[in-house]
N, C-alpha and C positions, 0 to 999 in steps of 0.2 A: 056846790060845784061837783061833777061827776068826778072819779076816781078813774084816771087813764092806764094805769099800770096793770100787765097781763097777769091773772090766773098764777099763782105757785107751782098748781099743778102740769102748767104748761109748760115752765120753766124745767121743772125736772124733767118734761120728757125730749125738751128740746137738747137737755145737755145729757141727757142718755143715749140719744140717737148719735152726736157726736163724738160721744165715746166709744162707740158701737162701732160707727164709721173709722176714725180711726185706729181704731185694732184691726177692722178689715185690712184699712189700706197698709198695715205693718207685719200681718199676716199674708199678705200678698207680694209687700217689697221684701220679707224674709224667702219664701216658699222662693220667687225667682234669682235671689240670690244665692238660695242653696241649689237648685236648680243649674246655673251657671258653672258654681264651686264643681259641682258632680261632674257637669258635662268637662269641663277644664279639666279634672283627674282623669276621668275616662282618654282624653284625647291624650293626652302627656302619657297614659299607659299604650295606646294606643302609638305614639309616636317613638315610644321607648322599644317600644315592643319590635316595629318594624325597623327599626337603627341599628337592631340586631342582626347581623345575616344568617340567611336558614343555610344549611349543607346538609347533605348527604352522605352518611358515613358508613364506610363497610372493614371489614376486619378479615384480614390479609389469609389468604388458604394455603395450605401445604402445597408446595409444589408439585405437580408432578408430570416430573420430566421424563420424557421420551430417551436423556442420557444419550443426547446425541447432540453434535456442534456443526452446524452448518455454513462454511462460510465458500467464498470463490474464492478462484484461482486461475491459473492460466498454464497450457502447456507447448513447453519447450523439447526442441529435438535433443536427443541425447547427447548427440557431437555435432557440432556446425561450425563448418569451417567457410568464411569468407575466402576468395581466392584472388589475389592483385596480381598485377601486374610487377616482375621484379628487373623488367625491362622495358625499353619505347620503341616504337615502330610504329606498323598497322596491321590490322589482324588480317589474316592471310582468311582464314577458313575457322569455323565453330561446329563441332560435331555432336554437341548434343544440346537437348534448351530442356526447357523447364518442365519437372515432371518426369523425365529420364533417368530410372535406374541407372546408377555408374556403378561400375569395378576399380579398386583401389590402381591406381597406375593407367586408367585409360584415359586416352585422348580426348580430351575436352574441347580443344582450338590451338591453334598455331598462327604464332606473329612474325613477321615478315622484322628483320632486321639490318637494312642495307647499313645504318651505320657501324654497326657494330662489327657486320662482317667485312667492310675495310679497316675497322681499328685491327680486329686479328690477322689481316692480308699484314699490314701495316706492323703489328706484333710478331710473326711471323721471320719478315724481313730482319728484323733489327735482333732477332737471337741468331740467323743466322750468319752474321753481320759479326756478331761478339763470338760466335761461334769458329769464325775463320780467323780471328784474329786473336783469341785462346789457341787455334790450333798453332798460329805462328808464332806466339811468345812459349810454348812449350816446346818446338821442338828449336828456338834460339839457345832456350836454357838447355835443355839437353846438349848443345854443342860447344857452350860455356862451359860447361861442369867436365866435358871431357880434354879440352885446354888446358885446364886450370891443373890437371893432373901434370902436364908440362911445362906448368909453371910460365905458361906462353902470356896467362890474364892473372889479374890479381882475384883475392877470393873477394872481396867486395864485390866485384863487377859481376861477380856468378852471383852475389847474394842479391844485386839489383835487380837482374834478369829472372831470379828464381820471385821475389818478391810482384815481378811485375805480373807475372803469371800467375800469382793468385790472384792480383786486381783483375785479369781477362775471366778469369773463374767464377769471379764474384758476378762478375757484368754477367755470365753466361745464366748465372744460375736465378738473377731479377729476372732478366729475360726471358725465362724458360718460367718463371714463377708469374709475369705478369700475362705472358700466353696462357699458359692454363688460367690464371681468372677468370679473361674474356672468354676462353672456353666452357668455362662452368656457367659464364652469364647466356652465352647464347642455349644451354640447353633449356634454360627457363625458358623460350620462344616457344616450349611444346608444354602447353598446358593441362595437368594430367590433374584425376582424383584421387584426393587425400586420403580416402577408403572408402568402404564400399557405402552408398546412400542412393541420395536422389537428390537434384538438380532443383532446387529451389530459389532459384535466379539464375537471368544471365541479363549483363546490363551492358550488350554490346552488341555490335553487326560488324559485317565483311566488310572491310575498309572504313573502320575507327582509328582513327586515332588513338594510339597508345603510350599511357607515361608512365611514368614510375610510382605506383600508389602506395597506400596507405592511411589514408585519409575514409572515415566512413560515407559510404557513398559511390566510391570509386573502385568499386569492387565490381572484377570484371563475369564471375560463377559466386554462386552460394551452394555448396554442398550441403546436405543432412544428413545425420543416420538416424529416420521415424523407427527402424524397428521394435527403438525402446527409447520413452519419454523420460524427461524430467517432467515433474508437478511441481510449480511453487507456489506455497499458502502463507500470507500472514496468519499468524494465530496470535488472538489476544493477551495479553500481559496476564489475565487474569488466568488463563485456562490454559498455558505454556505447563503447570507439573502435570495434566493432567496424557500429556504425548509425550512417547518415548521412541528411541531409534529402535525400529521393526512394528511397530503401532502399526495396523492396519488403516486402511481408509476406504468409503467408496465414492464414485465421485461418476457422474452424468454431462453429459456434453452436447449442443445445443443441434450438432448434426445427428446424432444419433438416436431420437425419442424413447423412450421407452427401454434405452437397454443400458445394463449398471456395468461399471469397469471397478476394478481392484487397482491401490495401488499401496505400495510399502514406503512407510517412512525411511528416508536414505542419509540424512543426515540435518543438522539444525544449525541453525545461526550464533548461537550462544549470547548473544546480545539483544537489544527493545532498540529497535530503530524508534527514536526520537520525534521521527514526524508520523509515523504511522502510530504507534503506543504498543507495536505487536511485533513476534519474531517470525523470522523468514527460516521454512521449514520446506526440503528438499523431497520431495515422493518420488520413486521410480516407478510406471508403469509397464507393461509388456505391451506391444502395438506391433508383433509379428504378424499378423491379419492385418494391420493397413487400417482401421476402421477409427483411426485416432490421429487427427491434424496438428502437427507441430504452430506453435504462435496464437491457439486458440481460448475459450472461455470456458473454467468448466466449474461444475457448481458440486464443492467436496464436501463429504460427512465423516464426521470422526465419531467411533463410538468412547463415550465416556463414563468413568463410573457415579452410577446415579448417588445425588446428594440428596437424600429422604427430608433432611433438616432444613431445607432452605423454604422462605414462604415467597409467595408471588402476588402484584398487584397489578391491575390495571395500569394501560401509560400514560389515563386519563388523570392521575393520582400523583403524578411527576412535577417537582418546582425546578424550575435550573437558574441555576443563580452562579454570579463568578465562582462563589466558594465549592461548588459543586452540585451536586442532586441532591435535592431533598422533597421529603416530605411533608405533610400537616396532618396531624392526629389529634383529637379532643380528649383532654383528659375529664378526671370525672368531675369539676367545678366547671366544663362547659366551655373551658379555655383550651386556645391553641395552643400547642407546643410542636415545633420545626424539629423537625430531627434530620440528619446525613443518614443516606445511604449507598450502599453500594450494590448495582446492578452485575451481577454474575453473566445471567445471557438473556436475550430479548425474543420470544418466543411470538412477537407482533402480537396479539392480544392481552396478551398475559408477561409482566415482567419477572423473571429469575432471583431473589436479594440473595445477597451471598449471607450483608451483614444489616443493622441498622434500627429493624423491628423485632417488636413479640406478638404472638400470636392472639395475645389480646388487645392489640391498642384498638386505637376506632381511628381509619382513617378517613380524611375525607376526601370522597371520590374523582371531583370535581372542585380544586382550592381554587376562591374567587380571586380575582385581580387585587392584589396589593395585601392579600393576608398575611399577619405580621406576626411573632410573638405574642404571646400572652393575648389576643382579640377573643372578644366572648361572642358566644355565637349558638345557635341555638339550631338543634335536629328538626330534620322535615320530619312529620308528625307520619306515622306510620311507612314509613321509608329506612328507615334503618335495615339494613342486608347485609348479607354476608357473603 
């Protein structure tokens, strides 16, 4: 009987080739599992790496200030008197309007006072009234007092008659005191200037009605004297030691283009108005030429002395937060660190610190939405400036 069993030598090569093969196929599931492994690191550095945010950091420059403070203002007439009414009637006649040089004491308008001039017809009367009836209790007493010498009256009865006679004295002398009131009120009917200016209002015509004012609004002239203004400036909290009384200023006005006025510090406020954070400081300017409008906008410079030490940043560089203004700078582990500062003056591109940085932090220029303490973060790759 034949022998069906294969060849030895076919046997080793059939289990050679399977071993062959399988090293293949575990050299194959190795190489793409390390394959995988690698890609998986690459992406996680890759993911890590972008989780970082990139900024842009620059390191704050010496200031340098022009040493000059720019803020507005507004100017006021030197003296302005509103002018009321200190009687009722209607206005008879008005003699000058708006715009009108006056002279202290002239003629402005005249009010027509029909009642007033029967209360004094009426006052008038009634002193002459006590007036005749003092004369006849003085010359009773006088003829009492000369009886009484003959014992004809008693002296009481003189002391009555002398007594009554000063009650007609007293009545004389109301009456004569309540006549001249009404006399002093009807001169108020001539409405005069309180000195010398110009007529910057009148808020009335021929035949107004006239009351007794006081009230704003009801002002019947507005007098001014432009010859010479007030300036008033808020000046910041921070830059107040830096103005003293007699400080110079110059200051530009939006009628006038191109031409510079002077004015002198005249006095200060001594206090920080609460809702502004700045004090109210008084200029006087010279405005004998007329070229300068009481009630107007004017845009004032104060020269100051320059602070060499202060550094300046962009306002793109700015965090504001309840606690105040602050900053983000990278220290040298890549981390943020917030720091407070405080803005001196704002030069629109460029910001002033008084306090806050040094001259070597690294700020960053542009701090992203929500950057926090201690965030790591990583420099634009040849962007660092200064």
């Amino acid at each position: 009987m034949r022998d069906t069993q294969p060849p030895r030598s076919f046997t080793r090569k059939a289990g050679l080739a399977l071993v062959v093969i399988a090293l293949a196929g575990g050299a194959v599931v190795f190489n793409g599992w390390q394959d995988r492994s690698r890609n998986a690191t690459q992406l996680q550095a890759v993911a890590d790496k972008q989780s970082v945010r990139i900024v842009t950091v620059i390191t704050p420059n010496v200031a340098q200030s022009a040493a000059s403070l720019d803020l507005p203002g507004r100017t006021e007439a030197y003296a302005r008197a509103p002018i009321y009414a200190r009687i009722s009637g209607y206005l008879k006649v008005w003699k000058a309007d708006i715009g009108t040089p006056v002279k202290a004491g002239q003629l402005l308008a005249e009010i027509e006072t029909p009642d007033l001039d029967q209360q004094i017809l009426q006052a008038k009367a009634e002193l002459a009234s006590t007036q005749a009836n003092a004369t006849l209790s003085e010359n009773t007493a006088k003829r009492w007092q000369s009886l009484l010498a003959t014992n004809f009256v008693s002296a009481q009865a003189v002391e009555e008659k002398l007594g009554d006679l000063t009650a007609k004295q007293a009545v004389v002398n109301a009456s004569q005191a309540n006549l001249n009131r009404l006399q002093a009120l009807k001169n108020f009917s001539r409405i005069v200037a309180p000195f010398d200016g110009v007529v910057t209002a009148r808020n009335t015509d021929v035949g107004a009605l006239i009351n007794v004012g006081g009230a704003p609004g009801t002002e019947l002239f507005v007098v001014s004297d432009v010859r010479k203004l007030r300036l008033y400036v808020t000046i910041p909290q921070s830059q107040v030691a830096g103005i003293r009384i007699g400080s110079k200023a110059k200051f530009t006005v939006p009628e006038s283009t191109g031409k510079v006025f002077t004015a002198t510090v005249q006095s200060m406020a001594q206090a920080i108005n609460t809702g502004s954070g700045g004090m109210l400081v008084q200029l006087a300017a010279d405005n004998s030429r007329g070229e300068l409008l009481p009630g107007g906008y004017a845009n004032v410079s104060f020269d100051l002395p320059n602070q060499s030490d202060r550094l300046s940043i962009p306002p793109s560089a700015l965090i504001y937060t309840k606690t105040g203004v602050q900053v983000a700078v990278v220290n040298p582990e890549n981390k943020v660190v917030i720091k407070p500062v405080v803005v001196a003056r704002d030069h629109g591109n460029r910001l002033e610190l008084s306090s806050g940085l040094d001259s070597t932090d690294r700020v960053i220029e542009n701090p992203p939405d929500g950057v926090m303490q201690g965030d790591v973060v990583r420099l634009a790759v040849n962007e660092e400036k200064k």
